[in-house]
C-alpha positions in Angstrom: -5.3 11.6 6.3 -2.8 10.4 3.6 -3.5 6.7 2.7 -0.5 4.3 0.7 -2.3 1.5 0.0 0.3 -1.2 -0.8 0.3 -4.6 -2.1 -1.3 -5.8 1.3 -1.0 -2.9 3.9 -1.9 0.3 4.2 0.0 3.2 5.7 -2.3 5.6 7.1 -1.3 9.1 8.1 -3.1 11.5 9.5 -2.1 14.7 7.6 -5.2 16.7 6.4 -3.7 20.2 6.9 -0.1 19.1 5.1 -1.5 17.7 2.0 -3.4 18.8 -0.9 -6.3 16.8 -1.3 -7.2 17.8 -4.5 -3.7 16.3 -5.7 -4.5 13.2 -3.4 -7.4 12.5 -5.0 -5.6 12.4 -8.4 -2.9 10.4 -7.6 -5.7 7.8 -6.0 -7.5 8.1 -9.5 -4.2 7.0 -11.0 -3.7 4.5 -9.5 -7.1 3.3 -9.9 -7.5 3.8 -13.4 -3.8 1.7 -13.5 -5.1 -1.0 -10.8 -8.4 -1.2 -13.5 -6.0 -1.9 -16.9 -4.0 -3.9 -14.8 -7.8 -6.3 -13.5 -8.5 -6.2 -17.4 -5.6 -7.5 -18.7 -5.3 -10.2 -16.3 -9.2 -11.5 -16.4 -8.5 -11.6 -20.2 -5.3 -13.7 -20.2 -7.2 -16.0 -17.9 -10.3 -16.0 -19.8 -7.9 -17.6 -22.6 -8.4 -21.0 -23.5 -4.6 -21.0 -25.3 -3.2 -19.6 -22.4 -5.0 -22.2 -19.3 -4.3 -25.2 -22.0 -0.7 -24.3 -22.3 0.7 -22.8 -18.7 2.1 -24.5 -16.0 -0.9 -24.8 -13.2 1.4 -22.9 -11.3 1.6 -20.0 -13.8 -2.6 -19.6 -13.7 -2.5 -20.0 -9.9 -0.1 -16.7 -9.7 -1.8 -14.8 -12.3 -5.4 -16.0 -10.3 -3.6 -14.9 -7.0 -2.6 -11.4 -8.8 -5.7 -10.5 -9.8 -7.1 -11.5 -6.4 -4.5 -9.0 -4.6 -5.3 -6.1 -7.3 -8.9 -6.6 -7.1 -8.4 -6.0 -3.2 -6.0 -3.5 -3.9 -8.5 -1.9 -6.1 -11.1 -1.7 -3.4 -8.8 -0.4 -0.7 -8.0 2.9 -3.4 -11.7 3.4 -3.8 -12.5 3.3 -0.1 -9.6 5.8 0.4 -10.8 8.4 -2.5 -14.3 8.0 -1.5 -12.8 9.0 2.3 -11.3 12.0 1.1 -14.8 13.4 -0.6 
């Protein structure tokens, strides 16, 4: 089964005998390890004092609402590599 997971949808396609699932499981670990920097980097900014003084409230809401979708993002990878083992 080959699994997109998109920014909030999956594509699911069941294609065990077309794909490599050893090269599957690394592109999932990409974008994990990416969907990780990108949860780091956006807990920090809004773990910044200078950066919730000074942004608009709707500037913290969207960064709050982008690290919601990545952390769900995030889970929907792991579920799909931990599928594929």
């Amino acid at each position: 089964m080959l699994a997109l997971v998109l920014k909030s949808s999956e594509v699911i396609i069941p294609m065990e005998s077309m794909v490599d699932l050893k090269a599957e499981r690394k592109r999932l670990e990409g974008e994990i390890a990416q969907s990780q920097a990108l949860i780091a980097s956006l807990e920090e900014r809004l773990k910044d004092k200078a950066f919730l003084s000074k942004a608009p409230a709707a500037v913290v809401a969207k960064e709050r609402e982008k690290l919601a979708e990545r952390k769900d993002k995030l889970e929907r990878l792991r579920q799909r590599r931990d599928e594929l083992n």
